[in-house]
C-alpha positions as protocol buffer text, in pm:
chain_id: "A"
residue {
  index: 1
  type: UNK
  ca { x: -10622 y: -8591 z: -4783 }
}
residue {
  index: 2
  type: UNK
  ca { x: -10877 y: -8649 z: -5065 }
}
residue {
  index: 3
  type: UNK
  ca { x: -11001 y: -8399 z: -5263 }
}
residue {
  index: 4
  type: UNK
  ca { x: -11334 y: -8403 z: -5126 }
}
residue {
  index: 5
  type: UNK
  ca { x: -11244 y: -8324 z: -4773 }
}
residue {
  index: 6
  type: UNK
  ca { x: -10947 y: -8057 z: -4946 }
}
residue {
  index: 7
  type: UNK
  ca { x: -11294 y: -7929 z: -5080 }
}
residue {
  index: 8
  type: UNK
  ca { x: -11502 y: -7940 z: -4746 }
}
residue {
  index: 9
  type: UNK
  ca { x: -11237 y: -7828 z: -4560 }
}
residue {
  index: 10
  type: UNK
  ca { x: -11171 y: -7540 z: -4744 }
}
residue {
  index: 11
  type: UNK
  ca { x: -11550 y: -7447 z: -4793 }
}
residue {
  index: 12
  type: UNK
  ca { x: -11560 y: -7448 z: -4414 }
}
residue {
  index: 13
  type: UNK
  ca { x: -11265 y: -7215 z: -4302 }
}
residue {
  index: 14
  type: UNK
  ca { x: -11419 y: -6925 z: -4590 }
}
residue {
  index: 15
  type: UNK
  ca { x: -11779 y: -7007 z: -4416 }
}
residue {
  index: 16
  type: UNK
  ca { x: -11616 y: -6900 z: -4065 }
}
residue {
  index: 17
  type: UNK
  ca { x: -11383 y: -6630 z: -4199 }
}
residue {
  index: 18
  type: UNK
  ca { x: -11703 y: -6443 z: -4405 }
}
residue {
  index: 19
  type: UNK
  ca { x: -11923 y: -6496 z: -4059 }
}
residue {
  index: 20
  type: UNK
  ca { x: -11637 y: -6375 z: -3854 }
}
residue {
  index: 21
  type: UNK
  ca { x: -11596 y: -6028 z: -4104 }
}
residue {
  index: 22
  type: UNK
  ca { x: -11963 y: -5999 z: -4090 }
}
residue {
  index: 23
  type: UNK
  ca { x: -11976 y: -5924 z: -3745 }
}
residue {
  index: 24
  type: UNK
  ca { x: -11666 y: -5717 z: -3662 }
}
residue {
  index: 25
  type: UNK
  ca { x: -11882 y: -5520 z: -3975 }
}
residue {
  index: 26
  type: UNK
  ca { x: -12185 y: -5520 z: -3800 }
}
residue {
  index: 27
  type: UNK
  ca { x: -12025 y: -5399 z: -3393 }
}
residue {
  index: 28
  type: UNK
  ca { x: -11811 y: -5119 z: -3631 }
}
residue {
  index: 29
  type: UNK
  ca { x: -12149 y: -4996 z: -3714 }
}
residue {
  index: 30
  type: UNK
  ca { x: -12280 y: -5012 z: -3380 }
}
residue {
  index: 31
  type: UNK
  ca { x: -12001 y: -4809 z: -3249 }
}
residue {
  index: 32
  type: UNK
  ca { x: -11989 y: -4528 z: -3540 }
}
residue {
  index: 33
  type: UNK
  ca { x: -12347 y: -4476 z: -3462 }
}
residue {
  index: 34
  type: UNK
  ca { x: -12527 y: -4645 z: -3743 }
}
residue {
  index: 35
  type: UNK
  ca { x: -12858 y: -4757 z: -3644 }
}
residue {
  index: 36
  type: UNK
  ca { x: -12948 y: -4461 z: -3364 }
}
residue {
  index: 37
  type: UNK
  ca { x: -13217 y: -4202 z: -3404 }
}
residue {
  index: 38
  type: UNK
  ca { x: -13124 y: -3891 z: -3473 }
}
residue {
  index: 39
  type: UNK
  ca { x: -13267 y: -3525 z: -3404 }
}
residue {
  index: 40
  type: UNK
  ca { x: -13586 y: -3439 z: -3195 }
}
residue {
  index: 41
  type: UNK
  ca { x: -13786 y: -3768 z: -3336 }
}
residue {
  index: 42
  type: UNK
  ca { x: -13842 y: -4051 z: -3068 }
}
residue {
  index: 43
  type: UNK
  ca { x: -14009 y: -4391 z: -3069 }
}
residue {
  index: 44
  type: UNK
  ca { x: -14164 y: -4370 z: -2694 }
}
residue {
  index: 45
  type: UNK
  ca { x: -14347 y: -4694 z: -2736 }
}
residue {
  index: 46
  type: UNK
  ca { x: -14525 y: -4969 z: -2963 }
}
residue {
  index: 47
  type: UNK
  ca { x: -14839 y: -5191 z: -2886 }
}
residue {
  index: 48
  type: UNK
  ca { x: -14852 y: -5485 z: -3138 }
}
residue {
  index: 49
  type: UNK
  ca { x: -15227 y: -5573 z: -3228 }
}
residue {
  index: 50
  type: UNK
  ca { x: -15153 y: -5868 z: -3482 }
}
residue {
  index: 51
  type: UNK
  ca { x: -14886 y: -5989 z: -3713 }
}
residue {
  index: 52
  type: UNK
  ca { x: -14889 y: -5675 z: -3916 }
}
residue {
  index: 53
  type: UNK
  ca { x: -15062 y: -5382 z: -3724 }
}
residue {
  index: 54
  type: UNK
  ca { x: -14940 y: -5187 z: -3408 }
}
residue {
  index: 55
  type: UNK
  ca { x: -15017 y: -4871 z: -3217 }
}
residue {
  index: 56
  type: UNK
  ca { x: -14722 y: -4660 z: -3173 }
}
residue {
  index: 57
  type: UNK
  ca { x: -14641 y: -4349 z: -2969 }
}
residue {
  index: 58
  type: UNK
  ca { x: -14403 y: -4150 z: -3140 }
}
residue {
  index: 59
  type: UNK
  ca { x: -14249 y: -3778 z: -2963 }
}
residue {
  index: 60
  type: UNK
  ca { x: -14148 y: -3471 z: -3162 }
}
residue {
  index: 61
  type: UNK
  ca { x: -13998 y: -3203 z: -2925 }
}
residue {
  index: 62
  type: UNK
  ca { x: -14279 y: -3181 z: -2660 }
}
residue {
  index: 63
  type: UNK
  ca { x: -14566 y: -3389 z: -2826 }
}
residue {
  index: 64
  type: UNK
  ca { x: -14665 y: -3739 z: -2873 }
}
residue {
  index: 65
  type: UNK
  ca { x: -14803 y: -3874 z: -3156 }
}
residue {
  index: 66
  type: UNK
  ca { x: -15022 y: -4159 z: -3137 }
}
residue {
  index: 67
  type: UNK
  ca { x: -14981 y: -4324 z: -3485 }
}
residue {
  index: 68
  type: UNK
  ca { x: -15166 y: -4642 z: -3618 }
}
residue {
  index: 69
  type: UNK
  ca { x: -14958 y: -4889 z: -3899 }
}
residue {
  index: 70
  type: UNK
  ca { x: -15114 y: -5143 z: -4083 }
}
residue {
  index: 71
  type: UNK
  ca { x: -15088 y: -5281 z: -4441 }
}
residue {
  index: 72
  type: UNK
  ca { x: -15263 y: -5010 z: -4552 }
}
residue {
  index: 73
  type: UNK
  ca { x: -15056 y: -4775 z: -4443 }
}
residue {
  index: 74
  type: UNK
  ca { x: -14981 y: -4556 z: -4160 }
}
residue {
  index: 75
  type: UNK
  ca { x: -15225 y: -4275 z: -3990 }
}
residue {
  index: 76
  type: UNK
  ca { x: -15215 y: -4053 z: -3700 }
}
residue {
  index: 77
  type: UNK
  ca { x: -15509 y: -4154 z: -3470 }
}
residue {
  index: 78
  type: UNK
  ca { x: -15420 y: -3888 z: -3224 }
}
residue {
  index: 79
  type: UNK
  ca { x: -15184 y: -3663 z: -3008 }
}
residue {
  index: 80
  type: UNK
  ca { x: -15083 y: -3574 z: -2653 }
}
residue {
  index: 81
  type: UNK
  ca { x: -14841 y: -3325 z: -2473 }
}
residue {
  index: 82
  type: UNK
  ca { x: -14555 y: -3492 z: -2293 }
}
residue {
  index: 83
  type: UNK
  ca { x: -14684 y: -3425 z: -1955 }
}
residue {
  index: 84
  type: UNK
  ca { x: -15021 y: -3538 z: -1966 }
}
residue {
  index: 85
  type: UNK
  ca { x: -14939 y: -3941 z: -1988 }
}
residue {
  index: 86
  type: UNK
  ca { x: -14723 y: -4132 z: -1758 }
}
residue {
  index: 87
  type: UNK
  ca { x: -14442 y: -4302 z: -1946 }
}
residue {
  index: 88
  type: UNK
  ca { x: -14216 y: -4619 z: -1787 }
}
residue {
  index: 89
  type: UNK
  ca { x: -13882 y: -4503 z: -1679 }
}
residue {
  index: 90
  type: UNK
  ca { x: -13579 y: -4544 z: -1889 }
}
residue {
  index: 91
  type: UNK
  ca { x: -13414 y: -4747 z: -1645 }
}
residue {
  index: 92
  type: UNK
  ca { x: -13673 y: -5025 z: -1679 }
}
residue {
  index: 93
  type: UNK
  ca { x: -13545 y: -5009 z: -2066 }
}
residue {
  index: 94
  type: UNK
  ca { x: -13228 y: -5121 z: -2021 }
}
residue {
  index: 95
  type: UNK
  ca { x: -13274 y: -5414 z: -1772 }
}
residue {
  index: 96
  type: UNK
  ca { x: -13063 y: -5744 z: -1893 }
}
residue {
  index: 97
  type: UNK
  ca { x: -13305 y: -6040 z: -2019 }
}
residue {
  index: 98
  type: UNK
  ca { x: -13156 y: -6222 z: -1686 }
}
residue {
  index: 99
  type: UNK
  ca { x: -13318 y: -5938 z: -1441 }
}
residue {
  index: 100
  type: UNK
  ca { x: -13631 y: -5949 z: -1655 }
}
residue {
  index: 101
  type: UNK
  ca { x: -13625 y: -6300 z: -1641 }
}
residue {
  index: 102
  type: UNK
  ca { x: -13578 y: -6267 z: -1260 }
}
residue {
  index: 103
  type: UNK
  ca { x: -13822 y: -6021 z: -1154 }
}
residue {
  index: 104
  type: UNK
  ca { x: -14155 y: -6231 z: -1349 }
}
residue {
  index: 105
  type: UNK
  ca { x: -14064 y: -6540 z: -1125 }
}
residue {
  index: 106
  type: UNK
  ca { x: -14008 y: -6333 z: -841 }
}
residue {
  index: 107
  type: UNK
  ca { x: -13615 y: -6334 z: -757 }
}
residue {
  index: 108
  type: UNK
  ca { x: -13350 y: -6132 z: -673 }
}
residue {
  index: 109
  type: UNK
  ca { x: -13100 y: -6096 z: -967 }
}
């Protein structure tokens, strides 16, 4: 084998193995809970305007914030108690891109 392929070769196998520790890394995380909210602060939804602003409805304990982020910064615009807005359903949340996929062309999963 020439020294160039020895070279390639070798380059190749540290590529996969550095890739490969990245993400047993990365789903170690996800299972110790790295990532996650945590405490009474919630993200309840987000409404992108343009590349870099977004409306976002954020709940502490029983309110909802509705907070404004731009590159200016970021600024409450208003608030609302839990009950008086209708919010989608968690299980809708957790539907697989294939059920997603399936309900917008109008098909059973």
């Amino acid at each position: 084998m020439s020294p160039l392929a020895h070279y390639v070769l070798e380059t190749l196998v540290t590529l996969l193995a550095i890739a490969a520790l990245s993400v047993l890394v990365l789903l170690g995380a996800r299972r110790a809970g790295m990532g996650r909210s945590a405490g009474p602060l919630e993200l309840v939804g987000r409404l992108p305007l343009d590349g870099r602003r977004a409306v976002y409805l954020v709940r502490v304990g029983a309110t909802i914030y509705v907070v404004g982020a731009s590159e200016a910064g970021i600024a409450k615009l208003g608030e609302v108690s839990d009950g008086s807005i209708e919010l989608p359903s968690a299980a809708n949340q957790n539907e697989t891109f294939r059920e997603v996929l399936s309900r917008a062309f109008g098909k059973k999963a």
